[in-house]
C-alpha positions in Angstrom: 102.0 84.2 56.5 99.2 86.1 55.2 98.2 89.9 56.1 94.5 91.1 57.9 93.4 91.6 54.5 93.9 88.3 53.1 92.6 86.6 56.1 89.9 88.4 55.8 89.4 87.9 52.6 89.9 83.8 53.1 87.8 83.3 56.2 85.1 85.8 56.6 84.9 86.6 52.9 85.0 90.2 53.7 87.1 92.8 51.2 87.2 95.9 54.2 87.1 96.1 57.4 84.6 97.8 59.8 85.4 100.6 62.0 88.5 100.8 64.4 88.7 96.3 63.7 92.1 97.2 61.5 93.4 99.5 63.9 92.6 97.0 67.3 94.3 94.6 65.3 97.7 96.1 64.6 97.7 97.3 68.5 97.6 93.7 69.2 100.4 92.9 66.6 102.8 95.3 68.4 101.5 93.6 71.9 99.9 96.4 73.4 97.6 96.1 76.4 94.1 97.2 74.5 90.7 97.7 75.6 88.3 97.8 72.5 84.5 99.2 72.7 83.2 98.5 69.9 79.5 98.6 69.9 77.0 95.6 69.6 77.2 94.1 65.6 80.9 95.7 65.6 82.5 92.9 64.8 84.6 92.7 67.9 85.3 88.7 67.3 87.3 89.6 63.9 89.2 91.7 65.9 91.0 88.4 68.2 90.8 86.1 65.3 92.7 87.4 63.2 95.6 88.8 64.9 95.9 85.3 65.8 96.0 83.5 62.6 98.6 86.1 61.3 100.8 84.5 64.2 102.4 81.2 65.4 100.3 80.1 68.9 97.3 79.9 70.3 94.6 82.6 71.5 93.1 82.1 75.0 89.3 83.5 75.2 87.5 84.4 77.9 84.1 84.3 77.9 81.4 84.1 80.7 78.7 82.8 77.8 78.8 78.5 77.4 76.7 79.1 74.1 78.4 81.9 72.9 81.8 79.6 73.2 80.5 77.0 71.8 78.9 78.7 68.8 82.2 80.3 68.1 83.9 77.3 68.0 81.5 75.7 65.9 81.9 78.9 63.5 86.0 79.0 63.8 85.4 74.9 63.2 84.0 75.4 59.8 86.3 77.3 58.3 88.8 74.7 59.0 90.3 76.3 62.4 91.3 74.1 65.2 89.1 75.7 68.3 88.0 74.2 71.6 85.4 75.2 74.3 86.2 74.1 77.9 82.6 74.5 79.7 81.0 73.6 82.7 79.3 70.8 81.1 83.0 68.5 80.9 84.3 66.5 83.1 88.2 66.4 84.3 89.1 64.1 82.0 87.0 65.5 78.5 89.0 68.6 80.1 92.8 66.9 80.4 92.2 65.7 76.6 91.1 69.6 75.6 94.2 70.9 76.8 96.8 68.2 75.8 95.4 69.2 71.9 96.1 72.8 73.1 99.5 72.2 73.7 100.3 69.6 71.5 97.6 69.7 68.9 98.2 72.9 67.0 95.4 74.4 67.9 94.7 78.0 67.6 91.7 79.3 70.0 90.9 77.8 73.3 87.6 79.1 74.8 87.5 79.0 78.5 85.2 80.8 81.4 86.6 82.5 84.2 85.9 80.3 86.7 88.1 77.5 84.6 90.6 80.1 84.2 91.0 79.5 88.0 92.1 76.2 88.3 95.5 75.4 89.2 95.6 72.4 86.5 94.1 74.3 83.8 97.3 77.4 84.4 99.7 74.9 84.7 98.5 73.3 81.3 98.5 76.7 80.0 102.4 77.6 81.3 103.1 74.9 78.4 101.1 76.4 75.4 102.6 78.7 73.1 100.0 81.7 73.9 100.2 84.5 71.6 97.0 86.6 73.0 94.3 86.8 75.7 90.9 88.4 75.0 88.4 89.1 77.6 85.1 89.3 75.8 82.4 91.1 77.7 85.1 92.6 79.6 82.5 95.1 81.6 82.1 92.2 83.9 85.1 92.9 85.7 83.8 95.9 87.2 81.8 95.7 90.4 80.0 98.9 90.1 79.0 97.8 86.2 75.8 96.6 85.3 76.4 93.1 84.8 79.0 92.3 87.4 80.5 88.8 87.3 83.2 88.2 90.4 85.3 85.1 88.8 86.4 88.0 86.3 88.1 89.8 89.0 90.5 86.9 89.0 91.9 86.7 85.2 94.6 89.4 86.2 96.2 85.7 88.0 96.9 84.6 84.4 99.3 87.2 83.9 101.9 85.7 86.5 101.7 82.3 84.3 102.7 84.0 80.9 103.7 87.4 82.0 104.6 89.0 78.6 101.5 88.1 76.5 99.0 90.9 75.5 95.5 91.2 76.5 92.8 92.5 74.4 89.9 93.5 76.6 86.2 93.8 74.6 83.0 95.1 75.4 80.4 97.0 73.8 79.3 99.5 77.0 80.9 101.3 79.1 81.2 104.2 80.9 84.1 106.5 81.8 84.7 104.7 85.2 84.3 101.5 84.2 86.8 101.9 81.4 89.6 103.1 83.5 88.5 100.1 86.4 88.8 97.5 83.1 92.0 98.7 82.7 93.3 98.9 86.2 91.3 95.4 87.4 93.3 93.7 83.9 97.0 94.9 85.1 96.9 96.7 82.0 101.0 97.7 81.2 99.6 101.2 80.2 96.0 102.3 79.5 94.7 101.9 75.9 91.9 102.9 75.2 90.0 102.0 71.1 87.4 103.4 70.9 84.6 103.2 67.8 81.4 105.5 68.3 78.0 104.9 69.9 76.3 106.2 67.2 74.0 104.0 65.3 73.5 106.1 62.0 70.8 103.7 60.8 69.1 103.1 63.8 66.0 105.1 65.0 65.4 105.2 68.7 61.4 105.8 69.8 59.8 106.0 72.7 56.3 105.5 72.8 54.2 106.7 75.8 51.1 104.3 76.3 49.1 103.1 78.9 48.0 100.1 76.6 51.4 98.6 75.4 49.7 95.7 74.0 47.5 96.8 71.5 50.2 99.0 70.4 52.8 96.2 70.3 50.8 94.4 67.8 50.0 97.6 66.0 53.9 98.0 65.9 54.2 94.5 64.3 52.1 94.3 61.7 53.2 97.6 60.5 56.9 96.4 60.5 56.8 93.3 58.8 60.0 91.7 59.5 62.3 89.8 61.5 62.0 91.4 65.1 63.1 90.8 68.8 60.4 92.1 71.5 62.3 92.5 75.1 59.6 91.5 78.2 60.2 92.0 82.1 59.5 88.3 82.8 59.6 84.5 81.7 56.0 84.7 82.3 55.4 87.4 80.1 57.0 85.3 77.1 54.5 83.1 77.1 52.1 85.3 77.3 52.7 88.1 74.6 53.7 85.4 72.2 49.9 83.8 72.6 49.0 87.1 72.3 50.9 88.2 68.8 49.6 83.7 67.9 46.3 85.0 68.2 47.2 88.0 65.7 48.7 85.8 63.5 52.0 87.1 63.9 54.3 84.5 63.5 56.0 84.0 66.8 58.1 82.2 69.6 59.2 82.2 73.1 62.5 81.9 75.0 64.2 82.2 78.3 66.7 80.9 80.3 64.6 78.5 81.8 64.1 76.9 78.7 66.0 73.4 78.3 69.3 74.1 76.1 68.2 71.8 73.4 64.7 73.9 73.2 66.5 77.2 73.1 68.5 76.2 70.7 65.9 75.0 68.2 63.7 78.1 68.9 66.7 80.8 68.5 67.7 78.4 64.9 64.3 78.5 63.7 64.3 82.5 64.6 67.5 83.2 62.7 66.7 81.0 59.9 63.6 83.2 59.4 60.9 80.3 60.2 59.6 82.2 63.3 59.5 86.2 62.6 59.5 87.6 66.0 61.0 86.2 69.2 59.2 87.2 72.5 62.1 86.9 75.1 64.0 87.8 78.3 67.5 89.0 78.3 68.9 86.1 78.3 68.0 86.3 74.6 70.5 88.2 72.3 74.3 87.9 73.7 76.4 86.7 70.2 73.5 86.6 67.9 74.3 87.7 64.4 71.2 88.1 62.3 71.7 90.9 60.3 67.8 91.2 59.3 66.6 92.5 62.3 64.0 95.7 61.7 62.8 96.2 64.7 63.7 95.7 68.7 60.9 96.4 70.9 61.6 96.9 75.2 57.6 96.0 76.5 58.9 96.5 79.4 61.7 99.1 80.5 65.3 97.6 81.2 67.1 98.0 84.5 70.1 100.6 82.7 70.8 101.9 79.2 74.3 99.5 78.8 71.2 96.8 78.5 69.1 98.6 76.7 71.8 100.4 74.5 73.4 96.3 73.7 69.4 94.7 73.6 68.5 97.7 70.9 71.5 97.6 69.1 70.8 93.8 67.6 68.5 95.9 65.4 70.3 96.6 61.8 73.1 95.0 61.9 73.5 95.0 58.3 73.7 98.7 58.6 70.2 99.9 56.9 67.3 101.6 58.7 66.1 99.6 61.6 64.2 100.7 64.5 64.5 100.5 68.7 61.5 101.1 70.4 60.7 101.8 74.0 57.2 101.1 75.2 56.6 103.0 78.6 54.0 104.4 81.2 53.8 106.0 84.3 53.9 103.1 85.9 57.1 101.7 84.8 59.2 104.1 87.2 57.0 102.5 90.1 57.6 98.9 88.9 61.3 99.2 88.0 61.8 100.6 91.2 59.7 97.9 92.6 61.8 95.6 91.1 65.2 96.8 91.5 64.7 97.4 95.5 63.5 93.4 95.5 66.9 92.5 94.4 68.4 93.2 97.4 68.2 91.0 100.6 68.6 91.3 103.9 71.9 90.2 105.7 69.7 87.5 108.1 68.1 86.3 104.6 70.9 85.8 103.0 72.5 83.7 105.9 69.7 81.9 106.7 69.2 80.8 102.5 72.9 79.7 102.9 72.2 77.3 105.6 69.0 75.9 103.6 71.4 75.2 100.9 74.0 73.7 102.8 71.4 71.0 104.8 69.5 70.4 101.1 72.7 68.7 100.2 73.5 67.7 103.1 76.7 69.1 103.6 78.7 69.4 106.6 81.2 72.7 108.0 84.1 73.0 106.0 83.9 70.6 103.2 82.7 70.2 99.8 85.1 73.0 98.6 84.9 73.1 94.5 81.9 70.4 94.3 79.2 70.8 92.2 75.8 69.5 92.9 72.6 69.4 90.4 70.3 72.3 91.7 66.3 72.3 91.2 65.4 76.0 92.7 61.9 74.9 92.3 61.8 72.2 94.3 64.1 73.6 96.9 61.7 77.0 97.2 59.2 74.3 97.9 60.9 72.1 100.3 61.3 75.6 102.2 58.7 77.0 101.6 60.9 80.2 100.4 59.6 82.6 97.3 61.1 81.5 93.6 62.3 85.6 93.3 63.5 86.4 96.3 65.8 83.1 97.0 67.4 83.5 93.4 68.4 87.1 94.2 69.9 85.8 97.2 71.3 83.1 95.5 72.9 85.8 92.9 74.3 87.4 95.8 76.3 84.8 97.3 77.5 84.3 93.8 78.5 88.0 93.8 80.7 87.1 96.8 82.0 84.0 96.0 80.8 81.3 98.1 78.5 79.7 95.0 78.2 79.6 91.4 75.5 78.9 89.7 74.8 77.6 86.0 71.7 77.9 84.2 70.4 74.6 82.6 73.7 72.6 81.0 72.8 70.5 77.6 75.8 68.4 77.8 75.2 65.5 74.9 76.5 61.9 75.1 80.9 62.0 74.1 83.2 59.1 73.6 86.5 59.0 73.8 88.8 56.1 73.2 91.5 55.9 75.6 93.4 52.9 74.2 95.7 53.1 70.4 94.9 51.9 67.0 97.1 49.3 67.7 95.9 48.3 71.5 91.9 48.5 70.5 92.7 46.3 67.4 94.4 43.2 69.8 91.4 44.0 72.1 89.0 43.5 69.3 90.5 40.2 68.1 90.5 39.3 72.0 86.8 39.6 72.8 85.3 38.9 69.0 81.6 39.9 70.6 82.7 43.5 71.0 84.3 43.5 67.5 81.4 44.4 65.2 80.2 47.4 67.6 83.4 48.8 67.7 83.7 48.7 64.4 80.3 50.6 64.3 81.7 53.4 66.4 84.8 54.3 64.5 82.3 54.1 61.0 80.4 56.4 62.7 82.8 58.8 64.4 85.8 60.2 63.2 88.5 61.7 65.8 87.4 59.4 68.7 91.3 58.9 69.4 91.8 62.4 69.3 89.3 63.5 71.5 85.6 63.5 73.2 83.7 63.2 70.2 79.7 63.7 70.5 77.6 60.7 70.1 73.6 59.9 69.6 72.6 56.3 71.2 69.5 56.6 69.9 71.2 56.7 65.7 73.7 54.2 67.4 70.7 51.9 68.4 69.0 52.0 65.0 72.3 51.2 62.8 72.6 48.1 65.2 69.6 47.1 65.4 69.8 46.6 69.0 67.5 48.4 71.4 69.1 51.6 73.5 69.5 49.6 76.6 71.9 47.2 74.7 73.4 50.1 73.3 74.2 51.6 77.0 75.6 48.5 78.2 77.9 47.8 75.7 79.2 51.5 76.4 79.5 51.0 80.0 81.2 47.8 79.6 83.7 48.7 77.1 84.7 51.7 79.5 84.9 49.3 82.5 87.2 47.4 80.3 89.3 50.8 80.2 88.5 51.0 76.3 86.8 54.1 76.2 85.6 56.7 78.4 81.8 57.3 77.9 79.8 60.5 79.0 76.2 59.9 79.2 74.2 63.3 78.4 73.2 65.5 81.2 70.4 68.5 81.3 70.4 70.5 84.7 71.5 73.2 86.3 74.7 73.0 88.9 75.4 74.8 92.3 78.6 75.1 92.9 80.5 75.4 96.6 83.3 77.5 95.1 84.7 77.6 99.2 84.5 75.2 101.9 80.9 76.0 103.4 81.0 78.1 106.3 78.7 78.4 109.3 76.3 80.6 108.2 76.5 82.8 111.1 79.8 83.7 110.2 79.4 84.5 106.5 81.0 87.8 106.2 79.0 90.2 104.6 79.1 93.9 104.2 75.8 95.8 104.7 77.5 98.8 103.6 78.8 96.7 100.2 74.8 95.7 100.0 73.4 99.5 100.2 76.2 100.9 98.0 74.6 98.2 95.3 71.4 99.2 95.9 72.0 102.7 95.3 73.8 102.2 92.3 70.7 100.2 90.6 68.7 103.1 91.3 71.0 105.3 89.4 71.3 103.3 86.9 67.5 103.3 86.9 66.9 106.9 87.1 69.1 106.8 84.0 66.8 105.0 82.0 63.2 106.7 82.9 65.6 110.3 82.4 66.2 108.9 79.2 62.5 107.6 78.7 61.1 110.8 79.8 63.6 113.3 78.0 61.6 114.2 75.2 63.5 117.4 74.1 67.1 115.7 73.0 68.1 113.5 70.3 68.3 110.3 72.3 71.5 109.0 70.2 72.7 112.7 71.9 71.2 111.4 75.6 72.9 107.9 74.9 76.6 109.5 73.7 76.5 112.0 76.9 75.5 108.9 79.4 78.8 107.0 77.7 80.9 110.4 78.1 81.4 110.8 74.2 81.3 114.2 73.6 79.7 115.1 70.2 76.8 116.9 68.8 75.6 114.4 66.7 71.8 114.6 66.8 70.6 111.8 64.2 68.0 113.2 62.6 65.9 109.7 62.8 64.6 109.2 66.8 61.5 110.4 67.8 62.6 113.5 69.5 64.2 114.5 65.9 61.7 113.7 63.9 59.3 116.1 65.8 61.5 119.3 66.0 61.9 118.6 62.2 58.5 119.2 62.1 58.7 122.7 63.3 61.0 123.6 60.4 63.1 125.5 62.7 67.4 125.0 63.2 68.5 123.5 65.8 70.1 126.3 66.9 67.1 128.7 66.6 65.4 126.0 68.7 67.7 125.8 71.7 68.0 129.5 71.4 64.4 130.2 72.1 63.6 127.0 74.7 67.0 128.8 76.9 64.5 132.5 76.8 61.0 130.7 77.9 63.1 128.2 79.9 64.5 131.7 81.7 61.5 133.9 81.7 59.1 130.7 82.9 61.0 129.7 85.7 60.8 133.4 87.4 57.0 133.3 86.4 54.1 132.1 84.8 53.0 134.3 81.8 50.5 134.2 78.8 51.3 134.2 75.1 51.0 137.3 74.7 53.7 138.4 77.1 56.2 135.9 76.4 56.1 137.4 72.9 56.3 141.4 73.9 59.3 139.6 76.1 61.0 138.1 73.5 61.5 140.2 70.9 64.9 139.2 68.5 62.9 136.0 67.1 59.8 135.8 64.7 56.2 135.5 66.5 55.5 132.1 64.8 58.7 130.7 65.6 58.3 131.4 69.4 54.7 130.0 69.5 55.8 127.0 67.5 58.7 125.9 70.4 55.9 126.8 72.9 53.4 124.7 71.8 56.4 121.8 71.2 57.4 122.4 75.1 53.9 122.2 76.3 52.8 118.7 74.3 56.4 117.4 74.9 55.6 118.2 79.0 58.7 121.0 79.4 56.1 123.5 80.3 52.2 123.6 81.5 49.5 126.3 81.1 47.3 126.9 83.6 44.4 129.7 83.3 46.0 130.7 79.9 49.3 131.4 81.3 52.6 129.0 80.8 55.0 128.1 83.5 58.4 126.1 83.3 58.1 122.4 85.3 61.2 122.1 87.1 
């Protein structure tokens, strides 16, 4: 069996490791219960992998992201590792075959989301697998009062009754103090342990830019840094929109959002990292298990909703650890419109109810049934059927996810799969049975390798031209061959699902807590006076502002951010500086003076020095002047 080294070496090609990955790794080696933050471009995949290659068994994964799974798998796929991905997108029986190759197929990773973790089938298929790990990637989504909350995760604690002594390594790359210790108590956690790597970014520059005409500036921004760069907007609307904008600059750009059909995202976010497109114009559904190390520049048009998002979104700049940059467009009027936004997000309790009941006669579905059904779910066309506002009904729709009586998917690419269901042997007797069949069977399995094995990913349209047949014959013959029970055939599907995750209820008797709602509601507008403290702070090192909002005490100030860069300016300590902002901070709260007694005042530092701190308050907005004399803004 080889050591972390070697398999790093063999797989990822890499000679050392990155900070705190060798150290995870061994705590997972002796079994411990471990909760990792590592931050975003940490590496924090290396850190399951490879404990699990160094042992016999198989690594459960949970993961709320279907293309973050599935581009993992892909990854683990071609290095020659046995993976599988069981998503939203398969049916029972694409999902019977995954797991029979878990158990029997010497596989090593099985990716599944929460919600599959749920299933009684799925633990009882897992009881039988020799299970050496479980990761819970994104792990902050167990938390309620965390900024991405995600309910099914409240359940994966369940797991631990199936195979009660197997480790789980918890991920994530933000968190705060309570949220750490609520991972650990929500994940049953043995005894807390806590790895921890830095927040600190030592090549990154954080910058915020104060502008009432973000647009002009944007592009100014972009044609000064020309390279591969991400630019964060507010809406899906807005994508469009700047990139036309940046088109008409001839900055080579794109959009993307999760509105986007899977196949389109897909393309756009290749053609991005395979530097065709330079800058992608994007939501936040954009980002989550991206690894383009190139990335110069992040820019937020529009201020995010917390610093976890904005901390993760920034941090996809500089991934291969020289100089990058993470800027922060803002304006008075961001505070308004965040707030605006944030306060939209919540509901009333008679909205709420009365949504559930739309949703319950769109489908047509009648007082306790359709318990674990799924149905295919147009929000446009049901916000027009009822005449109900796009926003509005998805926030409510978000909340009743929240509280379990949905779930929702965003558009599903599921391609075409085959599967044959019958042996070499059996399909071969078949074949000489019903000769007409013969020669398109034979097409298939010269096409397809593994269709035995398992759902293999087919394209009727390459199928149709190597037969020259057209694609209805194509169809047919597929449908045919699985009434015959031959094979099992999964036409492609592209839309979003609702699904009833409980028996629907009357919706007069949906039980739900205003107290639960305004206790949300007030801890989105911490979260957002977080970010505009951190937008408006112009006196501290904002890597300082962003290790004190994740409770890491240090003094780090990083020399590169905005705020840095202009005290350097001053050519004055940092210690000479806080000295002398604590004396005017003192002396200009009790009253307003002019310069010429704040220097009589003052009288241990040199003139110039105290002058030059005062003019730095007053541009920086820490202090005003008014009829010559200055006065501290509380």
């Amino acid at each position: 069996m080889f050591n972390a080294k070697q398999i790093l070496i063999k797989y990822w090609g890499h000679t050392n490791f990155r900070p705190m990955q060798e150290e995870i790794i061994q705590s997972v080696l002796a079994t411990k219960d471990t909760l990792a933050l590592l931050p975003t471009g940490g590496g924090k995949s290396v850190c399951f992998q490879i404990p699990c290659l160094m042992q016999d068994g198989i690594c459960i994964v949970i993961s709320p992201l279907i293309s973050l799974m599935k581009d993992q798998v892909e990854h683990l796929k071609s290095k020659g590792i046995k993976s599988v991905a069981i998503t939203s997108g398969m049916s029972k029986n694409e999902v019977d075959v995954a797991l029979g190759n878990c158990i029997y197929g010497n596989y090593k990773f099985l990716y599944l989301s929460p919600e599959r973790l749920q299933n009684k089938m799925v633990q009882e298929r897992i009881r039988q697998m020799n299970v050496n790990l479980i990761t819970v990637d994104e792990a902050h989504c167990i938390s309620e009062w965390g900024y991405d909350f995600r309910p099914s995760y409240l359940h994966i604690a369940e797991i631990r009754e199936v195979i009660p002594d197997v480790p789980i390594l918890a991920l994530t790359a933000t968190a705060t103090a309570d949220i750490i210790d609520d991972i650990q108590d929500k994940l049953l956690f043995s005894e807390k342990h806590l790895l921890q790597s830095s927040f600190v970014r030592e090549n990154l520059s954080y910058v915020v830019i104060n502008t009432e005409n973000k647009k002009p500036k944007l592009v100014k921004i972009l044609n000064h840094f020309k390279s591969s760069a991400i630019v964060y907007v507010g809406s899906r609307k807005e994508t469009k929109e700047i990139t036309q904008l940046l088109r008409t600059h001839n900055i080579s750009s794109d959009y993307y959002h999760a509105g986007l059909d899977m196949d389109i995202r897909n393309q756009k976010q290749e053609k991005w990292t395979h530097n065709e497109i330079r800058v992608m114009v994007a939501t936040n559904a954009f980002g989550m298990g991206i690894d383009k190390d190139n990335v110069r520049i992040v820019v937020h048009l529009s201020t995010p909703t917390s610093l976890e998002s904005y901390f993760q979104e920034a941090g996809r700049a500089g991934r291969d650890g020289t100089l990058a940059y993470a800027i922060l467009l803002t304006n008075k009027s961001d505070r308004i419109d965040l707030s605006r936004f944030i306060l939209s997000q919540f509901p009333t309790v008679q909205e709420i109810r009365d949504c559930y009941q739309k949703i319950a006669d769109y489908f047509h579905i009648a007082v306790d049934t359709a318990e674990g059904e799924s149905f295919e779910f147009d929000i446009n066309d049901f916000c027009e059927r009822y005449n109900l506002k796009i926003y509005k009904t998805y926030n409510i729709l978000k909340y009743l996810e929240k509280e379990e009586f949905i779930k929702l998917t965003d558009s599903i690419h599921s391609p075409s799969k085959l599967h044959f269901i019958v042996d070499n042997t059996e399909l071969y007797r078949f074949q000489v049975a019903n000769v007409h069949y013969d020669s398109f069977i034979k097409l298939l399995l010269r096409s397809y390798s593994g269709l035995f094995e398992n759902y293999v990913t087919i394209n009727e349209q390459t199928l149709s031209s190597r037969f020259n047949s057209p694609p209805d014959q194509i169809l047919d013959l597929l449908e045919k061959l699985q009434q015959l029970e031959i094979l099992k055939y999964l036409p492609r599907t592209n839309a979003p699902k609702l699904v009833f995750t409980k028996n629907r209820a009357e919706a007069s008797t949906l039980r739900i807590s205003e107290e639960i709602l305004e206790k949300r509601k007030e801890l989105k507008k911490q979260k957002m006076e977080s970010i505009i403290a951190y937008a408006e702070n112009s006196t501290i090192c904002r890597t300082q502002q962003l290790l004190e909002y994740f409770g890491e005490e240090n003094n780090y100030k990083c020399g590169k951010c905005d705020v840095c860069v202009e005290r350097n300016k001053l050519e004055i300590s940092d210690l000479e500086f806080e000295k002398i902002k604590k004396y005017l901070q003192n002396i200009l709260s009790e009253k307003a003076m002019i310069s010429s007694e704040i220097i009589n005042t003052i009288t241990d530092v040199r003139e110039e020095k105290v002058l030059k701190v005062l003019q730095w308050l007053l541009d920086n907005g820490k202090i005003k002047l008014t009829e010559n004399k200055y006065s501290w803004i509380v």
